[in-house]
C-alpha positions as CSV (number, residue, x, y, z in Angstrom):
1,X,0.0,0.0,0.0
2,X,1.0,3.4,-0.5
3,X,1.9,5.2,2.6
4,X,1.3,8.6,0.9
5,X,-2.2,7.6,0.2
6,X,-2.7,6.6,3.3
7,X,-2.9,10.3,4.5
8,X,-3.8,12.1,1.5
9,X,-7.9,11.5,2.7
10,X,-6.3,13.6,5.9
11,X,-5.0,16.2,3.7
12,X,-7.4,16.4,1.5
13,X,-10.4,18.8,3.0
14,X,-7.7,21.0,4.0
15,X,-6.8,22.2,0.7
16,X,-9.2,24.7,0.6
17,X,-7.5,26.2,3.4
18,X,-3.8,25.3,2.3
19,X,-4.6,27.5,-1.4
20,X,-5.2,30.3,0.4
21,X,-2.4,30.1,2.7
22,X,0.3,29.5,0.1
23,X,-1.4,32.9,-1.7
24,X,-1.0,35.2,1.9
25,X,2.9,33.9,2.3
26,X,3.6,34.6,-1.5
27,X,2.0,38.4,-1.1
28,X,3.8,38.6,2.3
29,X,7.0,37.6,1.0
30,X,6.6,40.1,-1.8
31,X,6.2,42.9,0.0
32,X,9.0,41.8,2.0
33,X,11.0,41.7,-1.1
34,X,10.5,45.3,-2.4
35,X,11.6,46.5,1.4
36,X,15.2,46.7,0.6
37,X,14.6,48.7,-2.8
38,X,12.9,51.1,-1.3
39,X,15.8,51.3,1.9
40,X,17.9,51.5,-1.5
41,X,15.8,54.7,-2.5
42,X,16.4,56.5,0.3
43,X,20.1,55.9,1.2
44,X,20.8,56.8,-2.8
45,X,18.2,59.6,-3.2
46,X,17.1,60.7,-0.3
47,X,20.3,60.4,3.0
48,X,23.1,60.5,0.5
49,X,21.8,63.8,-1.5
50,X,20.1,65.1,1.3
51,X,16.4,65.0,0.4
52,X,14.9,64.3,3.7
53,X,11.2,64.7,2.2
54,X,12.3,61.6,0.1
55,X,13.3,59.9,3.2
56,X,9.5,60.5,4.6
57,X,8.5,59.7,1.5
58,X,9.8,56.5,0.7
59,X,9.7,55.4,4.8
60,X,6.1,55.8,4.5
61,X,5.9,53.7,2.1
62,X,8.1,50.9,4.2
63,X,6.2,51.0,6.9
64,X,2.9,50.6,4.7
65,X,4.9,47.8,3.7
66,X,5.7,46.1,6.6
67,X,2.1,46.5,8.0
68,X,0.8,45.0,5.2
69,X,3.4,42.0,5.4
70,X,2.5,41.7,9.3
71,X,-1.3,41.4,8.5
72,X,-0.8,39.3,6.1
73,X,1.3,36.7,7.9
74,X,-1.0,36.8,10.8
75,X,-3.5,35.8,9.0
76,X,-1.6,32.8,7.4
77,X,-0.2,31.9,11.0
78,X,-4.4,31.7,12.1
79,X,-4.9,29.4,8.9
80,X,-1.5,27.1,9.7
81,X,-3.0,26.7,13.2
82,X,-6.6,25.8,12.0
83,X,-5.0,23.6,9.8
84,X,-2.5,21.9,11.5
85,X,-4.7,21.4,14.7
86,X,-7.5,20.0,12.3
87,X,-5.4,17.2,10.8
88,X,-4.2,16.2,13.8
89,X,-8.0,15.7,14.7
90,X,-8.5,13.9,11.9
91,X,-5.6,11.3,12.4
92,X,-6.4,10.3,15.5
93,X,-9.9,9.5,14.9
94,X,-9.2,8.1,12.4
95,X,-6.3,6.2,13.8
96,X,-8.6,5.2,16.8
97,X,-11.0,4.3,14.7
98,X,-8.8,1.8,12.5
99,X,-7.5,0.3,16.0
100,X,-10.9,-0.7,16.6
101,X,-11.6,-2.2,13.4
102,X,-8.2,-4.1,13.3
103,X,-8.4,-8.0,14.4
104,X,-7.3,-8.8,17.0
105,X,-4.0,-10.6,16.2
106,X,-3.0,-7.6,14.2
107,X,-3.8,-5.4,17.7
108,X,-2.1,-7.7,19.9
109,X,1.3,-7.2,17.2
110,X,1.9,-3.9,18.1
111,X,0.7,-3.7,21.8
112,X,-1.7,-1.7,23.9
113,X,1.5,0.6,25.2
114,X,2.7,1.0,21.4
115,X,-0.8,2.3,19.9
116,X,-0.6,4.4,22.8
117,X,2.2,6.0,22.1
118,X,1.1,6.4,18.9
119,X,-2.4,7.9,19.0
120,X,-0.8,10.3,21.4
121,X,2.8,11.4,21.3
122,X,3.9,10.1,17.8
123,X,0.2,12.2,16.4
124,X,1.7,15.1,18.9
125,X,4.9,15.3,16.7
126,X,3.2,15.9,13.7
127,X,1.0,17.9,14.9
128,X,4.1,20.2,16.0
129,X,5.7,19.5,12.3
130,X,2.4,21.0,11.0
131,X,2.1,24.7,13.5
132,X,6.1,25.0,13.2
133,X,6.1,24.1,9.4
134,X,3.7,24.8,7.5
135,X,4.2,28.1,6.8
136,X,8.8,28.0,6.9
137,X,7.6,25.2,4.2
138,X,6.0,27.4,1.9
139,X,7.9,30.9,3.3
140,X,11.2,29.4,2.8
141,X,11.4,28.1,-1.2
142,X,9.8,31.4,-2.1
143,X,11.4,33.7,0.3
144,X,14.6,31.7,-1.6
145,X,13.9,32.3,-5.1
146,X,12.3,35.5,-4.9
147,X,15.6,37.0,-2.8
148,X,18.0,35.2,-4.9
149,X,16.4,37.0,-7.9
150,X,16.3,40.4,-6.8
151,X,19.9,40.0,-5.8
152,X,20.7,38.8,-9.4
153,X,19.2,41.6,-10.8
154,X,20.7,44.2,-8.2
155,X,24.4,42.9,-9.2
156,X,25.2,39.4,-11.0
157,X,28.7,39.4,-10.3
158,X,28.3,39.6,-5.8
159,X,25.3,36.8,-6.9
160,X,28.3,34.2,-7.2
161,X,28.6,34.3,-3.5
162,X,25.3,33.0,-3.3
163,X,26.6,29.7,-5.6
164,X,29.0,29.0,-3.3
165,X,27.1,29.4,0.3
166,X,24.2,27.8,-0.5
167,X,25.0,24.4,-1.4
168,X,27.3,24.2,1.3
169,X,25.1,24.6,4.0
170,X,22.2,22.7,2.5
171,X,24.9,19.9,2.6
172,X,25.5,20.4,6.2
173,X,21.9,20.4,6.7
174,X,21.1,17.3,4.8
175,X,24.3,15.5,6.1
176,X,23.1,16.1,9.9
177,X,19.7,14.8,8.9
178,X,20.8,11.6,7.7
179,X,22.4,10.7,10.4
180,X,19.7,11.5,12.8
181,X,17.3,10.0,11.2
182,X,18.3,6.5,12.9
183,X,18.2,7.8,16.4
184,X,14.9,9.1,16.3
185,X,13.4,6.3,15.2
186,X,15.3,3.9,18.5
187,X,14.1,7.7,20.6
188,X,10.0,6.7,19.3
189,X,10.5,2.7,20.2
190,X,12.5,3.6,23.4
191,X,9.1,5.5,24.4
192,X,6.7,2.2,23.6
193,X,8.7,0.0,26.3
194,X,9.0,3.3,28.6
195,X,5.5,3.7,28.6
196,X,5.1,-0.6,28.8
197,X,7.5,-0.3,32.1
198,X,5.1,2.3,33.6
199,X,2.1,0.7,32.7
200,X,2.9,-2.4,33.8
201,X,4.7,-1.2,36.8
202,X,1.7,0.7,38.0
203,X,-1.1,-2.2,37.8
204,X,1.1,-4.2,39.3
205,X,2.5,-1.6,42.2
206,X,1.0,-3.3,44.9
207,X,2.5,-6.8,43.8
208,X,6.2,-5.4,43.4
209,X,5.8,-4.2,46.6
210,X,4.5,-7.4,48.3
211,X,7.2,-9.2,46.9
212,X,9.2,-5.9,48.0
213,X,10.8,-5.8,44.3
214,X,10.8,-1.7,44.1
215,X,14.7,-2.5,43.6
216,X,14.6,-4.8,41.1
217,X,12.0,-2.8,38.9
218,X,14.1,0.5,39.1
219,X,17.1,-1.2,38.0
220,X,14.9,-2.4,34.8
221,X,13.3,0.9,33.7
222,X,17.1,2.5,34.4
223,X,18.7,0.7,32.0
224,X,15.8,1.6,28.9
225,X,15.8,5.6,30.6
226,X,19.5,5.3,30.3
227,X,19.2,4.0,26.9
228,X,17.0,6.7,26.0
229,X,19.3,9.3,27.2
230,X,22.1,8.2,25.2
231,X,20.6,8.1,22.2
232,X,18.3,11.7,23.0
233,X,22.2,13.0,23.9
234,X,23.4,11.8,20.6
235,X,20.9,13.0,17.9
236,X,20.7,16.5,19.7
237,X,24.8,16.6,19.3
238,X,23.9,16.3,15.7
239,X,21.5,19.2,15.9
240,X,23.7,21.5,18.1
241,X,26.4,21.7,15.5
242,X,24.0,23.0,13.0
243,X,23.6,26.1,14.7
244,X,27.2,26.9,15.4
245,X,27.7,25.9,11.7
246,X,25.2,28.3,10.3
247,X,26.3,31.2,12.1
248,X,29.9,30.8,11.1
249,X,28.8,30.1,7.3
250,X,26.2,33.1,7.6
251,X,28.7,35.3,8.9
252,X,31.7,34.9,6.4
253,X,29.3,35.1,3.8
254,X,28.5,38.8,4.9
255,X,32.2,39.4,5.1
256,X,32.6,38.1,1.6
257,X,30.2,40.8,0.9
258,X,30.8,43.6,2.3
259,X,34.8,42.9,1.1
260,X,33.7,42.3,-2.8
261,X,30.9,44.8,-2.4
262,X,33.5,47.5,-1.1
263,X,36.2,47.1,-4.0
264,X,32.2,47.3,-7.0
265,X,31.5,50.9,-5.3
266,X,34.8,52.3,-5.6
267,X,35.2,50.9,-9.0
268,X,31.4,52.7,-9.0
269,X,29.7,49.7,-10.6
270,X,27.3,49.9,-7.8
271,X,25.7,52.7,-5.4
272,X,26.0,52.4,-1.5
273,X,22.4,52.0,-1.5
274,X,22.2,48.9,-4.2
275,X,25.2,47.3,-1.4
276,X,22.7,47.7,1.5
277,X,19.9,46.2,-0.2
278,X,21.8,43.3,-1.8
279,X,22.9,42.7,2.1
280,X,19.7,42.6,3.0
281,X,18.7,40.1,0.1
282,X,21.9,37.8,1.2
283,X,20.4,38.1,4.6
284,X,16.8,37.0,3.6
285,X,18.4,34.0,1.3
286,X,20.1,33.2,4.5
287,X,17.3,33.5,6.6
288,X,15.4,30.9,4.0
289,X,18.2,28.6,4.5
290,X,18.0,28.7,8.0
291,X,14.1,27.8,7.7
292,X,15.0,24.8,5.8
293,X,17.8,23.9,8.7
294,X,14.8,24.1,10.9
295,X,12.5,21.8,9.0
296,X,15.8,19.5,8.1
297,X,16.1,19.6,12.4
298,X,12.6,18.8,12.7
299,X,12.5,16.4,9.4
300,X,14.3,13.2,11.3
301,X,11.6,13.0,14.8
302,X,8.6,13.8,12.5
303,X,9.4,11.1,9.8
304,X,9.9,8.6,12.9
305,X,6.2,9.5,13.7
306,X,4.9,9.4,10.5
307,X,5.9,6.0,10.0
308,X,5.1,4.7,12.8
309,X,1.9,6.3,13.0
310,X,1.3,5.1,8.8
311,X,2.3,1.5,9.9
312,X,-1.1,1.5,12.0
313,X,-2.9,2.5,9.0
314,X,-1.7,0.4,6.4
315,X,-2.4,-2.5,8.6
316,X,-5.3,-3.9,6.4
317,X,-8.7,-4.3,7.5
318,X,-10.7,-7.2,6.3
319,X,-14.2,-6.0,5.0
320,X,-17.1,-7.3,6.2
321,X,-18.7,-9.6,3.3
322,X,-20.6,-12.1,5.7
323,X,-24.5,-10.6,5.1
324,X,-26.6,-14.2,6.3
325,X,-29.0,-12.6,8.4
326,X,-29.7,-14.9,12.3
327,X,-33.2,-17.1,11.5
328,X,-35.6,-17.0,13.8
329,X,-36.6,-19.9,15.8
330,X,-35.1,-22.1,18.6
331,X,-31.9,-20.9,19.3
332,X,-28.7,-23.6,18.5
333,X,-25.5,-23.0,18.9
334,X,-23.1,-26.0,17.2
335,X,-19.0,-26.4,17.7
336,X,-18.5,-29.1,14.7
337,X,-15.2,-30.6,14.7
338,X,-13.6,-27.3,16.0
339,X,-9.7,-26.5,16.1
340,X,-7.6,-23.3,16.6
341,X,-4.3,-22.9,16.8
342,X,-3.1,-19.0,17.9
343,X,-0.9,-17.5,15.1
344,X,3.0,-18.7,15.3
345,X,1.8,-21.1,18.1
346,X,3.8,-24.8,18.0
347,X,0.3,-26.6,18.7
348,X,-3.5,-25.7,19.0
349,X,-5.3,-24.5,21.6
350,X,-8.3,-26.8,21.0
351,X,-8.1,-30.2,18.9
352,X,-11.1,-31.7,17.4
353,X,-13.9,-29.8,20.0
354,X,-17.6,-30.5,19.2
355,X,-20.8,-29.9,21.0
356,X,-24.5,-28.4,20.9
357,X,-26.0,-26.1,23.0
358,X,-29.8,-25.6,22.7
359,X,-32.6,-22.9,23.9
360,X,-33.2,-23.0,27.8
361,X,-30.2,-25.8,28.1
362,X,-26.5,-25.3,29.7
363,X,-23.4,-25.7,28.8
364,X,-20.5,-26.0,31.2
365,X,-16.9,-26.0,30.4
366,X,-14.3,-27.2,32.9
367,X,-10.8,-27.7,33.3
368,X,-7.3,-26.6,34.5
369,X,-5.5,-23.4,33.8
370,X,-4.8,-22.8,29.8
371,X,-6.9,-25.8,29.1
372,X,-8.2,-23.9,26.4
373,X,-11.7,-23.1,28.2
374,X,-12.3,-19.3,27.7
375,X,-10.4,-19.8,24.2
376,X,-13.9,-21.5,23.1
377,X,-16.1,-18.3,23.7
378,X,-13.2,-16.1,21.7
379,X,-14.3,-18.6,18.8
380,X,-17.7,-17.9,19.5
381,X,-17.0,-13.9,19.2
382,X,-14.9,-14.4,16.3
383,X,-12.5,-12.5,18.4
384,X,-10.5,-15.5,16.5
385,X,-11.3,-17.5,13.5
386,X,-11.3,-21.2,13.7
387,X,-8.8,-23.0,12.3
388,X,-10.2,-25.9,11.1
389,X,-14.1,-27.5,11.5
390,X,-17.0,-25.1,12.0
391,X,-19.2,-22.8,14.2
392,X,-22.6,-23.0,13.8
393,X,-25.8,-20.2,15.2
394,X,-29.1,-21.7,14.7
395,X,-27.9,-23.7,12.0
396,X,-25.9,-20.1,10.4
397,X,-22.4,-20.9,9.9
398,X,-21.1,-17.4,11.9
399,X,-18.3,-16.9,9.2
400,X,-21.6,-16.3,6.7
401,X,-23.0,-13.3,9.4
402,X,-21.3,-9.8,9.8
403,X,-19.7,-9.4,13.6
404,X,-22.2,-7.0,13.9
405,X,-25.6,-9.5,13.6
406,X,-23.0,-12.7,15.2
407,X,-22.4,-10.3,18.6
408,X,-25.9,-8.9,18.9
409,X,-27.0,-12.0,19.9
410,X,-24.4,-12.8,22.3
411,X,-24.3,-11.9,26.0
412,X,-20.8,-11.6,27.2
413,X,-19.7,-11.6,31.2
414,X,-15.6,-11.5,30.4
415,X,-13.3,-13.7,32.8
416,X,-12.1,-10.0,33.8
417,X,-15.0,-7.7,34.5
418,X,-14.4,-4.3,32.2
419,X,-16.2,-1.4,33.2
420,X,-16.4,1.9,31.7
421,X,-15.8,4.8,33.5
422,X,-19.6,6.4,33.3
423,X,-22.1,5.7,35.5
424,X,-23.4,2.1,36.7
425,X,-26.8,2.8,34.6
426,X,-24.1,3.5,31.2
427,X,-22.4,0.8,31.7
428,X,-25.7,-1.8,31.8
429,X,-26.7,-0.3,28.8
430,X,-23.9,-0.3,27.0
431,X,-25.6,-2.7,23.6
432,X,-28.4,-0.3,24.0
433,X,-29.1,3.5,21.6
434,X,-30.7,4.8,25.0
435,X,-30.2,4.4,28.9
436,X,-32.2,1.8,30.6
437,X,-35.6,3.2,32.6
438,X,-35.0,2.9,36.1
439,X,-37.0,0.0,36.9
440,X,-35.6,-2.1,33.9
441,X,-31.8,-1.5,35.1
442,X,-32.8,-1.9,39.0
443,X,-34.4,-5.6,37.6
444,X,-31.4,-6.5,35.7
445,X,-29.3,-5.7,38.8
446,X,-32.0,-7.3,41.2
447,X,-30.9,-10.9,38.6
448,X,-27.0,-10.2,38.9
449,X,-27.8,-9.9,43.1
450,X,-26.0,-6.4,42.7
451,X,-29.2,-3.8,43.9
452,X,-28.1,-4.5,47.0
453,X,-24.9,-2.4,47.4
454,X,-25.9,-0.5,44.0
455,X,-28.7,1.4,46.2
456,X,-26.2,2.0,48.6
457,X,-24.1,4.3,46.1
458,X,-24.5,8.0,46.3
459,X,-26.5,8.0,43.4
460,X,-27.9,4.7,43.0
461,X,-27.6,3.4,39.4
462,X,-26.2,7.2,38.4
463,X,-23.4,6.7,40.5
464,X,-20.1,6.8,38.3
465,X,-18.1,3.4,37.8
466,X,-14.5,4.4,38.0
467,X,-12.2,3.6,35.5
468,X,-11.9,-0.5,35.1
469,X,-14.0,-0.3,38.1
470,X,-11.4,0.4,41.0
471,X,-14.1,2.1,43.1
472,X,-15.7,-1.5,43.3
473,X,-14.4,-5.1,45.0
474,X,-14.1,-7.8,42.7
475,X,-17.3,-9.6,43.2
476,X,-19.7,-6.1,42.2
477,X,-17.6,-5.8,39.2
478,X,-18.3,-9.3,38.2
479,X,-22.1,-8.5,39.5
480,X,-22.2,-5.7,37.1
481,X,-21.0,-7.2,34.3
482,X,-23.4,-10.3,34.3
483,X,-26.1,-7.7,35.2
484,X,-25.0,-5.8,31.7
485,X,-25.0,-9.1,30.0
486,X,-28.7,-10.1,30.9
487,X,-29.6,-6.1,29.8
488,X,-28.7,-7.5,26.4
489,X,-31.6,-10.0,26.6
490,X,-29.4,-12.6,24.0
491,X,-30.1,-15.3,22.4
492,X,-26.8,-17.0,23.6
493,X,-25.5,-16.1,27.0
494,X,-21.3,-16.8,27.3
495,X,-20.3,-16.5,30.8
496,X,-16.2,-16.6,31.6
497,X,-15.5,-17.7,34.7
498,X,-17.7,-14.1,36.1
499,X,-19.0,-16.3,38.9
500,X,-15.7,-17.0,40.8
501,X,-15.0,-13.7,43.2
502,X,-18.5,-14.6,44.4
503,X,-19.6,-16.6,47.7
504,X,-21.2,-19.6,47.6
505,X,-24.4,-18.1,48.8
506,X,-24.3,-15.5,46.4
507,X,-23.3,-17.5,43.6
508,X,-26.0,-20.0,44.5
509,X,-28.5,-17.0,44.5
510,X,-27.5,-15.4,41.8
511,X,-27.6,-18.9,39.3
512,X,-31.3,-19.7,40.9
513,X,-32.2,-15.5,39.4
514,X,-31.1,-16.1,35.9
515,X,-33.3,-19.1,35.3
516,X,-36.4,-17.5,34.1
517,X,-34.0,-15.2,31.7
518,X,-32.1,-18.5,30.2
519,X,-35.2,-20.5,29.9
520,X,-35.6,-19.8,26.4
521,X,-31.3,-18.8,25.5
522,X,-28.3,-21.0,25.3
523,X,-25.9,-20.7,28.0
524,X,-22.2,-21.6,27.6
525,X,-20.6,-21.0,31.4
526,X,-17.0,-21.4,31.9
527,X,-16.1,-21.7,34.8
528,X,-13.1,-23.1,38.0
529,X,-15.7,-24.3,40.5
530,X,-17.7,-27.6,40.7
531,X,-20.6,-25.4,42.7
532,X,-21.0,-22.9,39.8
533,X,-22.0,-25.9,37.5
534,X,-24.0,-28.8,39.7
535,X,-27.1,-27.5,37.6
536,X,-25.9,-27.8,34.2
537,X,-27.6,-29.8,31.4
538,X,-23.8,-31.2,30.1
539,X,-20.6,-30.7,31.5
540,X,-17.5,-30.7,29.1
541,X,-14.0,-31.5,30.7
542,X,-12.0,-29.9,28.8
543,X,-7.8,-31.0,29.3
544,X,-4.8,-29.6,27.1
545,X,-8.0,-28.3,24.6
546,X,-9.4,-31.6,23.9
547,X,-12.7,-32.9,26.0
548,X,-11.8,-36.3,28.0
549,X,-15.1,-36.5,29.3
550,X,-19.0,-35.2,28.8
551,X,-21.6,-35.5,31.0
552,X,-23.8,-34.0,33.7
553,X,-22.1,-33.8,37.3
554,X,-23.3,-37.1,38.4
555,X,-22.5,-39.0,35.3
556,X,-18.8,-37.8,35.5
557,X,-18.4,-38.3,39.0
558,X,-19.2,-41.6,37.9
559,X,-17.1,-42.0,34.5
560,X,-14.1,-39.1,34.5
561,X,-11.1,-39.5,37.4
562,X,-10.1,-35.7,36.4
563,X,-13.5,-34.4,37.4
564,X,-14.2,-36.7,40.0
565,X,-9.9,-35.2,41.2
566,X,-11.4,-31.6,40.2
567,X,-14.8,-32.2,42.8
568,X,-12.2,-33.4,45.4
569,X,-10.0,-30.5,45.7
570,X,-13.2,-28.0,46.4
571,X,-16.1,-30.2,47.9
572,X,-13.6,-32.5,50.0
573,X,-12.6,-35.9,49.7
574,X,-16.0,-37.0,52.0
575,X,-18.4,-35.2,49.7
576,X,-16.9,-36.6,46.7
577,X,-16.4,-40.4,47.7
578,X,-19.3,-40.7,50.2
């Protein structure tokens, strides 16, 4: 794909603003230009001769000038700012927006902390490019030519110093820039693990300091800091000689002048005033060349960005061509012959899984840790695309319906409960266009045995949720989410293990509510504890992703040793083998 393209739909409904902007700096720059003629007019004609009413004359006229160049560039410098802030706007939207649409393997290769630093400080950089550039990137070529012109036509032979300057500082410039160029791309991926170390570090805070770690972790995010000093230090060593090399360059170049320039008066092939203003066209040249050192300076941390920022982009999204619309009827939810195997994984996750879940009937999947239980309702999302066998929704294949009509009839209470930080009434109707009525979330929440402490909240179901919920203990969160789960009304209700940070008793509660809404849904439960599943229909035992056994709880503490082994280690040994 072509990166340019990838940003011209950015660029694009500014160019009704960029036209004019590239007019103002040409009429500024022009006026600018016929300043040091009209200086040249009044050393010559006026100081020289002593006319002072040409001196008012002609000053006038310079200071009309230069008010007129002022507005002008003020005006520009309000478009470059609507403009530059406005794209800016545009890329991340539409950057977050793309991040949303992308699979998930394709999120999961570049990282939450990467995107991160992306959408925000990489966008940031550009956006500076744009306030700061835009208008040296017009101003400069023109300011350029148009000076290097009127000093041509003011005296060709002092225009050779110009031939010789020039290219020897755009070298320098262009030279410094290729060799920074490196660094600031290490300086942008030094920022993704910085900001992974602090992320990571900060979840986890009260863990490092249980296992009193605080040591250890500094020592870790040292050595990448360090890193990104070293390699901060050496790009800006590149950019500080720039300076000094510009001065010195800019500064025998006016000696060159004003040496040559002496010996064309006294040979009187040019007036003192046709000197000055050629000075002052060497110094606007110079002045141009500085704005391209600038932009050259910039060029190397704002190309880093871009990329980085274009690499999200060109990440390619797979259209939607799946249009089979859900049938109607008893609900049916089919796993036929199903494998998956994660991407640059050695072996699958799940081998050979098949099953059938009906309307008002449960489903229960056991197992140990990474037996590939919660992996199943991933496939069932198409979080993940099977592998091999097939996925069927009341008789649907789900590769044949868009996400969109597969996920509105799924109910979904993660492993870890997610809430949004708005208030508890947002969050349970979250797959809904308009908050729930009072009594309809207070039911939902009655179900999910959560009214209890919700009522207690300053504002009942207004109350705001912090963000991922840290204002609540681990059992409401889980409350919440099952409760915004059942607000969906599904047709298929996936439930991942959001039973186990409650008790017994509310747990038991809680399973005895949500009958009457499952009577007529499927209900797939995943799920640690023997208690949470006693009532299920069928019971999968699910063991390095294949099913050993199948049955209800009596019929495999009958047939399967790992569930009767499971049952043991929670119920005790008496309760099992009584």
């Amino acid at each position: 794909m072509n990166k340019c393209g990838d940003m011209k739909k950015f660029i694009k409904p500014y160019i009704p603003l960029i036209i004019p902007e590239v007019l103002l700096i040409g009429l500024s720059i022009l006026a600018d230009l016929f300043l040091p003629k009209l200086m040249s007019q009044i050393i010559d004609h006026g100081v020289l001769r002593g006319k002072i009413d040409l001196v008012l004359y002609y000053g006038i006229r310079m200071v009309g000038l230069a008010v007129v160049s002022i507005i002008l560039m003020t005006i520009a410098g309000l478009l470059a700012a609507r403009i530059s802030m406005g794209f800016s706007r545009d890329v991340r939207r539409g950057l977050f927006s793309h991040v949303l649409s992308m699979r998930f393997e394709q999120f999961e290769q570049f990282g939450a902390p990467s995107i991160l630093t992306r959408a925000t400080d990489d966008i940031s950089q550009l956006e500076r490019m744009a306030i700061v550039a835009l208008r040296p990137l017009v101003r400069a070529p023109l300011m350029f030519l148009g000076a290097t012109y009127m000093a041509v036509t003011t005296d060709l032979r002092l225009s050779a110093i110009i031939l010789v300057c020039a290219p020897i500082l755009l070298g320098i410039v262009s030279t410094i820039a290729k060799k920074s160029l490196p660094g600031f791309r290490r300086i942008r991926e030094l920022m993704d693990k910085i900001n992974l170390r602090f992320r990571e570090r900060l979840t986890g805070i009260r863990v490092i300091r249980a296992f009193q770690k605080e040591d250890f972790e500094n020592e870790h995010f040292d050595r990448i800091n360090s890193d990104m000093r070293n390699i901060s230090e050496q790009v800006n060593n590149y950019l500080i000689v720039m300076l000094p090399a510009f001065n010195l360059l800019f500064n025998m170049t006016m000696v060159a002048v004003l040496y040559f320039g002496a010996g064309r008066i006294s040979q009187g092939s040019i007036e003192v005033g046709d000197l000055m203003a050629f000075i002052q066209y060497i110094t606007q040249i110079m002045f141009a060349l500085s704005m391209f050192s600038m932009l050259f300076a910039m060029y190397p941390s704002a190309k880093a960005a871009y990329d980085r920022i274009v690499e999200i982009l060109e990440t390619p999204v797979v259209p939607e061509e799946a249009t089979a619309a859900l049938p109607e009827g008893e609900t049916s939810l089919v796993f036929d012959h199903v494998s998956f195997c994660y991407p640059g994984a050695e072996r699958p996750v799940l081998s050979d899984i098949s099953f059938e879940v009906k309307g008002g009937e449960k489903l229960a999947i056991i197992g140990g840790t990474g037996s590939g239980k919660s992996t199943v309702l991933k496939l069932i999302h198409r979080f993940y695309d099977v592998t091999e066998g097939e996925i069927r929704l009341n008789g649907v294949p789900i590769t044949e319906m868009s996400k969109e009509t597969l996920r509105s009839a799924l109910g979904y209470a993660p492993q870890q409960a997610m809430l949004l930080k708005r208030s508890v009434r947002d969050n349970l109707s979250l797959a809904h266009e308009e908050p729930l009525s009072d009594d309809a979330a207070m039911r939902y929440l009655s179900i999910a045995q959560a009214d209890g402490f919700v009522s207690h909240m300053p504002e009942g179901i207004d109350s705001l949720v912090a963000q991922t919920g840290k204002n609540l203990s681990g059992g409401q969160k889980q409350r919440l989410s099952i409760a915004r789960a059942l607000a969906k009304s599904p047709k298929v209700f996936l439930f991942d293990d959001s039973f186990s940070a409650l008790d017994f008793k509310t747990d038991k509660a809680l399973r005895h509510a949500l009958t009457p809404m499952t009577d007529r849904a499927a209900t797939v439960i995943v799920a640690q504890r023997v208690m949470t599943v006693l009532d299920c229909d069928q019971i999968l035992v699910l063991e390095d992703g294949e099913i050993i056994s199948r049955g209800t709880h009596d019929e495999l503490m009958a047939s399967s040793e790992v569930y009767r082994e499971i049952a043991a280690s929670q119920l005790g040994e008496e309760a099992v083998y009584a």
